[in-house]
Structure formats: C-alpha cells, structure tokens
Phi, psi and omega in degrees: 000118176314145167305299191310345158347289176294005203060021202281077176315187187284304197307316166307290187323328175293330182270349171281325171297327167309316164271345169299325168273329163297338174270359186271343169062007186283008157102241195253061213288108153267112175211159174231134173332097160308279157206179197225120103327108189252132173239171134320137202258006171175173196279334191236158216285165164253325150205189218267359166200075170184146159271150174242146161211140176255135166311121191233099201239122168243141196250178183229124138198214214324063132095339178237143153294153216197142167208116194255127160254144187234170174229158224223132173225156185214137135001103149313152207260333192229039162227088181301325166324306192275322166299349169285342194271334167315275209313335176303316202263006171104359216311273202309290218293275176342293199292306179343285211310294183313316179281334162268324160249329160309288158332303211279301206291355177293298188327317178281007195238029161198072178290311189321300184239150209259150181242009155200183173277158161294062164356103142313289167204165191227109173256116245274333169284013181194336188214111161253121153259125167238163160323131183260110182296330178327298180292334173256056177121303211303155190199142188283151146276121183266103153226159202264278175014317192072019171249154195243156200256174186321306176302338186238011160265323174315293195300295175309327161298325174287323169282328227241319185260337137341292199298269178314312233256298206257015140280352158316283198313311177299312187276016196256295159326305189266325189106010200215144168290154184289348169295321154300279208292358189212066123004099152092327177326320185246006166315127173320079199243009143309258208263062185251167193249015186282117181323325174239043134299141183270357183282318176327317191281338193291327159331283185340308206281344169329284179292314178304310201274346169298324177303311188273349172289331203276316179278005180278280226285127148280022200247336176245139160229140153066203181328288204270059151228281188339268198334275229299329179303336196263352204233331179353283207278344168280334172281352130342301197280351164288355192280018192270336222240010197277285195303339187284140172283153212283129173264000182223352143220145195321089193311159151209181162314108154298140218254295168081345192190078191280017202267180206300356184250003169247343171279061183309126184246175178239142192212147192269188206278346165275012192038049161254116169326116177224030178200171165187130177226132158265133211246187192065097166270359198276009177247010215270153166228186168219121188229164154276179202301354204253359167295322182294294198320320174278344176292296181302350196267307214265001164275341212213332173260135191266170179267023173274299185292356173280307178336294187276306197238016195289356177272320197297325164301314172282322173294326167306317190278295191301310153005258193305326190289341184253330174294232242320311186293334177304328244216357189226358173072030179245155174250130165347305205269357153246043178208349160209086177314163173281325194285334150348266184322324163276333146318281179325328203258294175283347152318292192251047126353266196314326143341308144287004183241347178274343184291325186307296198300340198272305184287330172312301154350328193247302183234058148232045165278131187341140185312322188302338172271278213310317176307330185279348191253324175291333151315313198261115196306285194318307164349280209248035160316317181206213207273315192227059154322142175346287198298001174270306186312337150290309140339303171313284247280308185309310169289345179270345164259017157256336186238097183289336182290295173334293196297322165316274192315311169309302207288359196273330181298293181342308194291316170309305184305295211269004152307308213285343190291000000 
C-alpha cells in the first residue's frame, strides 16, 4: 500500500525521519529515502476509531539499508459514518494536541519511564504519526477476558501515576493549571449533554442496552430487578457529574479511556512487565487521578483481585505518585495528603465503575462478535449504535465468560441502587 494512501510526501517523510532521529541522540543523519509502505497494524482492528497502519519506511546510508517503522493512525478512509463522528467529537484534533503539547512537555519531569508514543507528525484533523511502540519491546496483552493479572495492573499504575504526578509538577512549574496553559485543549467531547451530540443518543443506547440485559437476566428477581430498571438510568447518567473538574480536589491530566488495547507493556524474557506506556489519548480530560485509577481498576480487574488487593494497589500507586513529584522538587503532602488521596479514591469509585460498565459492553466483547460488528458500517458508525446493542445483547446469552463479567460489574453498580 503507497504512503501516499495518507498524503504522506516526500518532504513529510523526511521530517518524520528527522524527528525519529533527533529522539535517538545519534546527531546530524545524512540518509536518503529509499521508498516508503503502508500495511495494516495488525490482522485484527485495535480499536473502534481510527484506521491503524504501520508506516514502513526504508532509508539508505553508510551504504546499508535500513528500515524504520511507525505507526500511523487516520480518519477512516472508507466508513464515512464514522469519520463524520470522529470529526463531531473531536478525537484526533484532541489526542494531537494532548501528545504534543501536553505529553510531550509532562515527559521531562518522569524521563525514567516512558508514558506515551512520541507524534513524529500530525495532521491534526485526520493524521497522527508515531513512534511504533511495538518495536521498541512494547505489546498490547490479550487476554480474551480483557483483564489482567497484577503485575501488570501494578506496571500500569506506576505510568498512570508518572503521568498525573508529572502533570502536576508542569503547572507547578509554569504557574498556571493546564486549562490555562492549553486553552480549550481538554474539553470535555466523551460524556458530553449537548443535545444535538450524537454522544447523548450513544448513552441512550448505553441504558437500553443495560436495561434489556437486566430484564433477560435471572440474576434479579422480583421488587430489586424493578427498582433497578427504575433506577438504572439516572444512574448511568451521574458519570455527567464525574467528568467536570473538581472544586475540592486537585485536578490533572487524566487518561480518560484504560480498557486493555490502550495499554501497552514492555515485558523481560520471563513474560514479567518491566514497562507499561499508554496510547489513545483522545478522550483525556482533567479531573482528578484517582477518576483513572478507578476507571483503570474496574476496567482491567476482576472483582476478586479489586477485593483482595485494592489497598495494596491504591498504596502502590500513592508511592511512585509521591516519588515522582519528590524527584521533582515538589512536597507531596501539599498537594495530595495521604488521607487527601483516599478520599479522593473513594469520591470516584462510582465514577469508574459507571464508566467502566458504559464501555464494557463494547469492548470486552468476544472476538467472535467483534469480527460482526467490524463487517458492519452502520456498527461501528459511532460508539454505541442501534445495531451494536444487539449485538451485546446476543454475547450476553451466548458467551458465558461476557456475561459473567458483565453482571459481576452491574452487581458492584447496582450497590449504588
């Protein structure tokens, strides 16, 4: 497949190479462009709004060939439903901004690990190129669960609190909250209430489809099946009160969207996690941290490992979050108490767990549905389309691992009933 698929000139490629060698400390590069490729970044899609591709670029210099690869994410070229809706919520032009003026200055106040790819070049309303984490170690873990085992909910924490920790440490630096210093940059475009958003109908379609597992489903009976059906949906409808930043505790760069295909790790010769960097940025917001931490807890865990280790996990996480900001010449304790933080963790529990519960439906569904949802335009038109809720609806009486996993989050959610 030609570069130019993506518009990628001679002149752009040179300049993704140019910055691909300026993060390399290797100096002045004299090389010349051999040719440039585009494949498919994998045989099965990676996520639900973007085509992915890896850039495949072979250089020439002292005499030998070379071949660097990047990845490449785009508009779809060829589902017009869903590239008008990218462009409604803003995606791309958010993850630019956010991986280039946000990311890239957050990187130097946590050098040690790295917490996103590097944006090579960016067009901003349609095309991001990056470093292919892929090459350097990094790897999504597949598991058909979508959940993870400790060592690597630990490794994701230690990047999730870099990350929060070393956006603190930037406004701490410049004087200013990040909204200031990133104008418009962190607007809310997930879980927004504007009426003629198409994210509102994706709610809707959210409660419909929770509505009808819960009325399918034997697991409720009687008087507590009712309530929960009468109560569902304004409680759904509380992640609006979630998302806005916060007047009573410190806000930061926020992740906004942990489930298991945005996380990547680096793992040693024993398949033990010794890196974890995150990729999508395009939902991020600024809330304070413990909205990720719990988004990421009730997304990637099950509830036997929340049960068991959720102290020792939020203590793992305040850790590395006060070594970083220590390491930065900032003091911790006046700017997140350890009692701050537990607090803080426990406000948005529900907040992660309504978020969790709203996305799960779509992406821990079996392969077998997702290959059906991926066939189909009208599918993955937007987040949560007619035609997806039926889908769900089909895995949840067919795939016993899904349904499991579904009613065990509901049953933590439907506490709150």
């Amino acid at each position: 497949m030609d570069a130019k698929r993506l518009d990628l000139s001679d002149s752009i490629l040179r300049q993704i190479v140019n910055d691909h060698f300026s993060t390399r400390d290797s100096g002045e590069e004299s090389y010349r462009i051999v040719q440039a490729s585009l494949e498919p970044f994998s045989l099965c899609p990676e996520g639900f709004l973007a085509d992915h591709y890896a850039l495949k670029v072979t250089i020439a210099r002292n005499g030998q060939t070379e071949e660097l690869s990047f990845f490449a994410k785009s508009l779809p070229t060829e589902n017009p439903m869903l590239r008008s809706y990218l462009e409604e919520i803003g995606s791309f032009r958010k993850e630019s901004s956010v991986l280039q003026r946000i990311v890239g200055s957050i990187q130097r106040y946590c050098r040690w690990r790295t917490v996103a790819p590097r944006v090579h070049f960016a067009r901003e309303e349609k095309l991001l190129v990056m470093n292919n984490l892929k090459s350097d170690g990094y790897s999504v873990i597949k598991r058909e669960s979508g959940l993870l085992e400790l060592e690597f909910v630990q490794q994701a924490l230690e990047t999730l609190a870099n990350l929060h920790a070393g956006s603190i440490v930037l406004e701490e630096k410049q004087g200013k909250r990040l909204p200031e210093l990133f104008p418009a940059v962190l607007n809310e475009n997930a879980w927004v209430q504007t009426s003629t958003s198409t994210r509102v109908k994706d709610v809707a379609n959210v409660i419909k489809l929770y509505t009808e597992l819960v009325k399918i489903s034997d697991h409720w009976q009687g008087a507590r099946k009712q309530a929960i059906l009468e109560r569902l949906a304004p409680l759904i409808r509380k992640i609006y009160t979630y998302v806005e930043p916060s007047h009573e505790f410190r806000n930061c760069l926020n992740h906004g969207d942990l489930w298991c295909n945005n996380i990547m790790f680096k793992c040693d010769g024993q398949g033990r996690p010794t890196g974890c960097a995150m990729v999508d940025y395009q939902l991020s917001r600024y809330v304070p941290p413990a909205y990720d931490i719990n988004l990421l807890l009730y997304l990637t865990t099950s509830r036997q490992l929340r049960d068991e280790s959720l102290p020792a996990l939020l203590e793992h996480y305040y850790k590395c979050f006060v070594e970083t900001l220590e390491r930065n010449q900032l003091n911790a304790s006046e700017i997140y108490s350890h009692e701050t933080f537990l607090r803080c963790c426990e406000h948005y529990r529900l907040a992660g767990l309504i978020h969790s519960t709203i996305i799960s439906g779509e992406v821990t569904l079996p392969s077998r549905f997702l290959a059906e949802i991926f066939s189909d335009l009208q599918s993955t038109a937007c987040f949560m389309p007619d035609k997806k809720v039926w889908v769900c609806v089909k895995a949840f009486q067919a795939d016993e691992r899904y349904r499991n996993h579904l009613l065990e989050l509901l049953d933590e959610l439907f506490l709150y009933v």
